[in-house]
N, C-alpha and C positions, 0 to 999 in steps of 0.2 A: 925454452923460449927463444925466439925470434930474434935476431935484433929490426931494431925498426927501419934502419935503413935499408936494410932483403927485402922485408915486406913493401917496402915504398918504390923500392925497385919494380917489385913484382906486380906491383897496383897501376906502375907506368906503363910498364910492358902491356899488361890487361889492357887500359884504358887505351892504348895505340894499336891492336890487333881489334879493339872493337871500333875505332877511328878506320882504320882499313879495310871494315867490311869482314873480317875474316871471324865471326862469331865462336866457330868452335874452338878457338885459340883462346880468346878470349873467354869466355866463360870455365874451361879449365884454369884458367889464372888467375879470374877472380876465384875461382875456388881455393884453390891453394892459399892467396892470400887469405881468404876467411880461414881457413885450416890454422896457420903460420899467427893469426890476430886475434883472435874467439878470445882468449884471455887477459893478452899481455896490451893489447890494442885499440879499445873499441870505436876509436873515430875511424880508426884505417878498415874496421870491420862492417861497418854502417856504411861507407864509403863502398865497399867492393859486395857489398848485398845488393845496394842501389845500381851499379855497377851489373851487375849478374839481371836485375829488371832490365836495365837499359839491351842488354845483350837479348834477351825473351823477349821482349816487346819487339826488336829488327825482327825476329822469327816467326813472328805472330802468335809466341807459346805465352799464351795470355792466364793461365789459371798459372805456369812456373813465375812468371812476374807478378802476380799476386803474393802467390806463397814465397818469394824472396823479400817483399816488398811489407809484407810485416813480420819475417823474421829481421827485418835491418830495423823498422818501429820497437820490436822488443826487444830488442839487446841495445837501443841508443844508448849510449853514455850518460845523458842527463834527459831534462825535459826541454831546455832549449831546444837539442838536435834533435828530440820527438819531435818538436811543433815543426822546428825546418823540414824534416824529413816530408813531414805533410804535405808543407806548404808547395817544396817542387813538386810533390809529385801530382797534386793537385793541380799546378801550372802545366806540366807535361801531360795531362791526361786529355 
């Protein structure tokens, strides 16, 4: 297991290569962090699924941002972060 502050690392990194445009840096690193959080994590793991959408949708890979976008729905942590999880994405759609 992880510790949490790698993976929070690794979630910044991601989330700043996909700020920069640079997609395939970024989606490798949201991977990882899902890799590093599946088990020990699961806000940081719903966060870098929604993450990995956000990165497919710059690329127009629109059926990969589906299928991230409810695997981050099925693994939420609770039903709060289900209903949130909706609600952005439902905002960003």
């Amino acid at each position: 297991m992880a510790e949490e502050g790698f993976i929070v690392s690794l979630l910044k990194e991601a989330q700043g290569a996909l700020n920069e445009r640079k997609i395939e840096v970024a989606k490798r690193k949201f991977e990882e962090v899902m890799h590093f959080s599946k088990d020990s994590h699961p806000w940081i793991y719903f966060k870098a699924c929604f993450g990995l959408v956000e990165a497919f949708m710059e690329e127009g890979s629109y059926a990969s941002a589906l299928k991230y976008s409810v695997e981050a729905l099925l693994n939420a942590p609770d039903e709060e972060i289900f209903s949130l999880g909706l609600f952005f994405k439902w905002l960003k759609a």
